[in-house]
C-alpha positions in Angstrom: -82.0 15.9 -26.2 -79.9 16.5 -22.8 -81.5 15.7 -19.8 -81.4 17.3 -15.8 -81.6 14.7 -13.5 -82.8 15.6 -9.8 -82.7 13.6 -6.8 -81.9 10.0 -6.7 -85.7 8.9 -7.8 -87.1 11.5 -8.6 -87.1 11.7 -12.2 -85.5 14.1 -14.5 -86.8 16.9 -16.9 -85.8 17.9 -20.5 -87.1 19.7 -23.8 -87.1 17.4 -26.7 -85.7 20.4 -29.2 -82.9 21.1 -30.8 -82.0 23.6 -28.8 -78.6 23.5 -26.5 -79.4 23.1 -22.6 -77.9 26.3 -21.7 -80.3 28.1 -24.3 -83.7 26.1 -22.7 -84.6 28.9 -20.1 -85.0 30.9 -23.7 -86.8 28.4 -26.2 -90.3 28.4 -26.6 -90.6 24.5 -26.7 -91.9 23.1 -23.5 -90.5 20.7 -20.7 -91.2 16.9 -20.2 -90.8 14.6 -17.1 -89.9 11.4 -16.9 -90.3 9.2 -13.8 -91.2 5.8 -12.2 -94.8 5.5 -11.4 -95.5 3.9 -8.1 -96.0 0.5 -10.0 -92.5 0.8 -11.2 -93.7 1.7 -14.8 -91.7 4.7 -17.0 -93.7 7.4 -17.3 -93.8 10.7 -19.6 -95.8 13.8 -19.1 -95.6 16.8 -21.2 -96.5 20.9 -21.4 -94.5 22.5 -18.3 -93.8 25.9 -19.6 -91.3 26.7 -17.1 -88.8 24.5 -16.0 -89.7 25.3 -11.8 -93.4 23.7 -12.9 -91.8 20.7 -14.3 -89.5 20.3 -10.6 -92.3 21.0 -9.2 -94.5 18.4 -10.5 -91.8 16.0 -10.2 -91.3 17.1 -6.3 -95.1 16.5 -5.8 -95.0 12.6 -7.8 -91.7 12.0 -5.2 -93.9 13.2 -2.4 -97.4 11.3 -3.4 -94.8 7.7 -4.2 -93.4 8.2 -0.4 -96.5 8.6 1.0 -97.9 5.3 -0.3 -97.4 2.1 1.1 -94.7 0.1 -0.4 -96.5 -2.7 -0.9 -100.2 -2.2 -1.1 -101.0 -5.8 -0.5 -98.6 -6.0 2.6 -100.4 -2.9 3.7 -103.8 -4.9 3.5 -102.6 -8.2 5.3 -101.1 -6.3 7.9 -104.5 -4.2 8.5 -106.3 -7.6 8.2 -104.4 -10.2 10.5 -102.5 -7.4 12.5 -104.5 -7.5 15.3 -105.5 -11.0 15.4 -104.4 -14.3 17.2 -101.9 -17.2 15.6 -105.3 -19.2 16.6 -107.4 -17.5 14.7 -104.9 -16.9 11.6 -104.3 -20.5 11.6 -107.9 -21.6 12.2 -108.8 -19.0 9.0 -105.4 -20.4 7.1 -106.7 -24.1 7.4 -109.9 -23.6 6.0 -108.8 -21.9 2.7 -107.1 -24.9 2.2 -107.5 -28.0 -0.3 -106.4 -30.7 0.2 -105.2 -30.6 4.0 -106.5 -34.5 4.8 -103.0 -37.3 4.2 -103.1 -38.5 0.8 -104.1 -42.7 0.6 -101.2 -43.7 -1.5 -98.5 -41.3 -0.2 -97.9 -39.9 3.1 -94.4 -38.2 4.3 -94.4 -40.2 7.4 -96.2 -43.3 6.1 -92.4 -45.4 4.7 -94.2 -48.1 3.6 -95.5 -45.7 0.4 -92.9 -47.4 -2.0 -94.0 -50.6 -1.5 -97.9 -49.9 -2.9 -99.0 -51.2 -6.1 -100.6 -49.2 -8.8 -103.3 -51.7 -9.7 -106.1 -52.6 -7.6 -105.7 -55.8 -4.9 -108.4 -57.8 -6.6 -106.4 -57.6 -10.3 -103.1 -58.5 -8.5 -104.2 -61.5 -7.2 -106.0 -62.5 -10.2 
């Protein structure tokens, strides 16, 4: 099974027969593509009768894959926030978070953190 690549990308197109390239435009078998799908994934399609459907199918994928955004979440975010303020991002940011309050035992800026005890006051003096 040889195989005609095209473009960087694109894909490529064969005949899974027997048959020598240079005999393909004359055997009966049909063409397959193979290509990356948008999500990166290989992908096979079959039943191109002539070998100009099967470029042109892969011409139309290459086409459809530079249309799309690279990134489909990126694309969202930036439809999303692009317009608005740091403010407001940051405003919107600080409420999806957790835990933004200092932690009681341990705080970057607190030194005296290694100096705590793990048991409560009442059972150390005790």
């Amino acid at each position: 099974m040889a195989t005609k690549t095209l473009a960087h990308g694109m894909g490529t197109f064969y005949k899974d027969c027997e048959h020598p390239q240079t005999r393909w435009s004359k055997c009966p078998h049909e063409y397959k593509i193979r290509y990356r799908s948008a999500a990166g994934a290989q992908t096979e399609e079959a039943g191109f009768s002539t070998q100009g459907m099967a470029v042109a199918r892969l011409t139309t994928i290459d086409q459809e894959k530079r249309a799309a955004p690279r990134n489909q979440r990126k694309a969202e975010r930036i439809q999303k926030y692009g317009a608005m303020q740091f403010r407001e991002y940051a405003t919107e940011w600080k409420a999806g978070q957790r835990a933004t309050s200092p932690s009681p035992r341990y705080a970057p800026w607190n030194r005296s953190w290694s100096s705590t005890t793990s048991c409560p006051p009442s059972a150390a003096a005790g």
